[in-house]
N, C-alpha and C positions, 0 to 999 in steps of 0.2 A: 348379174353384176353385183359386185360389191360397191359398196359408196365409201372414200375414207375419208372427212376432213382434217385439215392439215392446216394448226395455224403458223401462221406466216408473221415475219420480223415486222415490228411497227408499237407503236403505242396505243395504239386503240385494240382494246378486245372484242367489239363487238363485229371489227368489219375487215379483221387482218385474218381472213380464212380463206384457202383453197379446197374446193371438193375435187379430188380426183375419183375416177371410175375403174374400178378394175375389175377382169373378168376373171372368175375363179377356175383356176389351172382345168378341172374336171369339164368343166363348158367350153373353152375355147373351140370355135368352131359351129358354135350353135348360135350366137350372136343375131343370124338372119333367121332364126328358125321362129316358126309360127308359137302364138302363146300358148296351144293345146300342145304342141309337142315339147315346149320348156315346161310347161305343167309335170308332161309325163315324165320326163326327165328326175324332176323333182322328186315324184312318186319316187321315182326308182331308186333313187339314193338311198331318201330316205326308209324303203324298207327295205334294201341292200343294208344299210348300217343296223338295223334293228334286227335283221337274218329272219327278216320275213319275206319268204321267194315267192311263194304264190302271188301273195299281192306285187311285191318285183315285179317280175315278171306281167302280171295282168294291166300294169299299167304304162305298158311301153310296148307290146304282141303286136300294135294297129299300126306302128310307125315304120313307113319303110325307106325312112333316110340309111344309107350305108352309114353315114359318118355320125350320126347319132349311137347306130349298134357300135361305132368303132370305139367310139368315147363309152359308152357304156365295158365295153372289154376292157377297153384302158382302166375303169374303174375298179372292174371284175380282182384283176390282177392285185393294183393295191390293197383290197381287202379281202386277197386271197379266197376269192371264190373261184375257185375253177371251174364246175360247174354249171354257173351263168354265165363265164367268160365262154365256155362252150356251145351253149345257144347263141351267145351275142355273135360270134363269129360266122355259126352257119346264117345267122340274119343278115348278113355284111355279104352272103357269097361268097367268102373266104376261104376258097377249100383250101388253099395249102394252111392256114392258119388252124382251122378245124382240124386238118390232120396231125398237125403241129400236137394239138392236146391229145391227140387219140393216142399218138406215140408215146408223149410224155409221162401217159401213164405207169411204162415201164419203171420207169424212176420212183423209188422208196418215200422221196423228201418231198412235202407239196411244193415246197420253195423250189428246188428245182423242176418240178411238170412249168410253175406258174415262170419258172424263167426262160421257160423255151418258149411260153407263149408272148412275153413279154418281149421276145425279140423279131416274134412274128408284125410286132406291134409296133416295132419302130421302139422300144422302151428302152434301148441299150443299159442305160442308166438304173434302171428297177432290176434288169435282169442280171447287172452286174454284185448291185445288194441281196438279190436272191441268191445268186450263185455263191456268196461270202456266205450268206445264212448256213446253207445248207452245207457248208464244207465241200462242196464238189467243183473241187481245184481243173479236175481235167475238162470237166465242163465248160468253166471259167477261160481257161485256154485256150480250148477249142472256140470261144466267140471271139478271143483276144486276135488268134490267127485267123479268123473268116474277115475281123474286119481292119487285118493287114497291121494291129497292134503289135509288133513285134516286141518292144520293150517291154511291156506287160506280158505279154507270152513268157517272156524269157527270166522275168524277177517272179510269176506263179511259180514256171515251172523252179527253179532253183527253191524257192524258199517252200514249196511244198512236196 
């Protein structure tokens, strides 16, 4: 959790504060989880952002909450690692989602492998900015029609 104080209308400076708490978007969901497992979590970010996978990895291998590996994907995706997002998945049990990346491999653009996983994800949103990334308009469409967007269907397809 993040802590943000907030001061609040009044005249006095020392005692017109609110602390609010807020959970940082990547955690949501881990709230009840034990301190060794928010530890590991931690690890993982942080050697996920520094693109050190070994340690990654070695410090989240012991955990077997699904929804931890789920957040951990979700993370994958954002900084475009596909392949942690592909361990995290088979850790989840996720075979259609693991299959999901197996496929994606066909595709040239990482942003689009990483936006078919993004949709395995519930991520609609990330995979809708990956699909603009990558220029793959029929892509784009094709999740536009799966999830009955028609009006977006129909202003890709015309304007691409």
């Amino acid at each position: 959790s993040i802590y943000i104080v907030n001061r609040m209308q009044g005249n006095d400076p020392y005692t017109n504060y609110q602390v609010n708490e807020k959970i940082m978007k990547d955690f949501i969901g881990l709230e009840k989880s034990d301190e060794q497992t928010k530890k590991a979590i931690m690890n993982f970010s942080f050697n996920l952002a520094v693109g050190n996978m070994d340690e990654a990895y070695k410090s989240v291998k012991s955990i077997q909450n699904p929804l931890v590996w789920e957040n951990m994907a979700q993370m994958c995706v954002k900084t475009k690692r596909l392949d942690v997002a592909e361990i995290c998945l088979g850790n989840m049990r996720f075979s259609r989602g693991a299959r999901s990346v197996r496929e994606s491999k066909k595709e040239e653009q990482i942003e689009a492998q990483l936006a078919m996983v993004a949709i395995q994800l519930n991520m609609r949103d990330e995979a809708e900015k990956l699909y603009l990334q990558s220029k793959r308009y029929d892509l784009l469409n094709t999740m536009y029609q799966a999830d009955a967007e028609w009006k977006k269907a129909i202003e890709v397809a015309e304007q691409h």
